[in-house]
N, C-alpha and C positions, 0 to 999 in steps of 0.2 A: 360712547359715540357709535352709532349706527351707521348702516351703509348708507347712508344721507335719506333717508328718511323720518318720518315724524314716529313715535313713539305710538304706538299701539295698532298702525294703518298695516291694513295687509297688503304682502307683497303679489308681485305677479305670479304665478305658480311655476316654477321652473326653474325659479333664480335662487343662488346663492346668498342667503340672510347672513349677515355678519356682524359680530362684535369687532370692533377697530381699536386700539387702543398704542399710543406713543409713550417709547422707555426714552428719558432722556437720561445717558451715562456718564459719569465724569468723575475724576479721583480731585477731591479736595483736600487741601489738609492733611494728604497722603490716605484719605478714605474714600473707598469707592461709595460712588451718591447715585439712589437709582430712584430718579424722579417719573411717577405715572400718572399720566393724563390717557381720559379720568382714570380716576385711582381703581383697584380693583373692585373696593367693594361697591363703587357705583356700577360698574357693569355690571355685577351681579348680580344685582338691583331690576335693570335696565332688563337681562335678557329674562327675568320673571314676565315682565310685561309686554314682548313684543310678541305679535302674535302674525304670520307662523314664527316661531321659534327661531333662535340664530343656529345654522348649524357648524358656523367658522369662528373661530377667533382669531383676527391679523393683529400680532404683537409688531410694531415696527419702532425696531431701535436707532439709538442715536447714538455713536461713540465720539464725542467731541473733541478731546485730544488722546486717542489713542483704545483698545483696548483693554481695559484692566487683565491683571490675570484672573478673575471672581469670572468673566468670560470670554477668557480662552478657547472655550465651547462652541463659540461662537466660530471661527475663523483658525485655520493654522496658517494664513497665509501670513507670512514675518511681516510684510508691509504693510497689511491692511491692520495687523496687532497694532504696529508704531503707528498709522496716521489716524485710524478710526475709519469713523463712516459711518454706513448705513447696515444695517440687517433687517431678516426679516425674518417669524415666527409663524406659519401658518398651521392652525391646531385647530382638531375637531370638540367639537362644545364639550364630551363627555370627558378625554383627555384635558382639555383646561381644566375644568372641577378637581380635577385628580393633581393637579400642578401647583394649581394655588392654595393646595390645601398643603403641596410638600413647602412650599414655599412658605409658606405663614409659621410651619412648625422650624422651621431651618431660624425664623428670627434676626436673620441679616438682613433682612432688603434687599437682596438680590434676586432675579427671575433664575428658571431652572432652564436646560434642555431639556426636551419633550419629543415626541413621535414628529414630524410634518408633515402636512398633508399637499398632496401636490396643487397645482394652481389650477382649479375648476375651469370646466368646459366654457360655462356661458361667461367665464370672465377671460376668456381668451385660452387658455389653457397655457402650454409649458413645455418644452421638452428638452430642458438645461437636466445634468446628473444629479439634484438634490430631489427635483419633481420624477424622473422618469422611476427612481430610487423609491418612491413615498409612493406611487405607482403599483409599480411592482411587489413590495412587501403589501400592499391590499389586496390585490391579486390571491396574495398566498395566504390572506384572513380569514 
């Protein structure tokens, strides 16, 4: 899924291109089940042919009842583990390639933690401790 554009149209010069992509998470059956829409290797697909190029990728998760411990990674808050929710992934194109390749050989189905990248200027920007943080270690790149 694209940033709601069409497949191959260029964007405006300035804006942040992105791959979008939703984890739906849930322990069935006492197994953690990690559902991706679309799946990864359509975006893979996908960011071959947009042109310019995606330079984000927004994982945005879904913990339905609860957070698994597979991620824990996610969250230390004890409440938001018991009830779930929402999270989010924000990752630069070069770091995703390097995530889904650890992710493919790990052979669970489960997503990894990775770098974040803070929440870009023209998309309003950010200045909660996980962006100012994902900032700052750029700063020192």
């Amino acid at each position: 899924m694209t940033n709601g554009t069409a497949r191959g149209k260029k964007q405006n010069s300035g804006k942040t291109v992105t791959l979008e992509q939703l984890a739906d998470i849930e322990v069935r059956g006492g197994k953690t089940v990690t559902t991706l829409y679309p799946p990864t290797e359509e975006m893979v697909e996908e960011a071959k042919t947009m042109e310019p190029p995606p330079t984000l990728v927004y994982r945005r998760f879904y913990f339905r009842r609860g957070v698994p411990k597979e991620y824990h990674w996610v969250t230390d808050v004890p409440s938001r583990r018991a009830n779930g929710g929402a999270a989010l992934q924000r990752i630069a194109l070069a770091d995703w390639y390097l995530v889904i390749e650890e992710e493919k050989r790990s052979g669970d189905g489960h997503l990894r933690a990775c770098r974040i990248m803070p929440r870009p200027a023209d998309r309003g920007g950010c200045a909660c401790r996980a962006c100012e943080s994902a900032r700052q270690r750029l700063e020192q790149d």
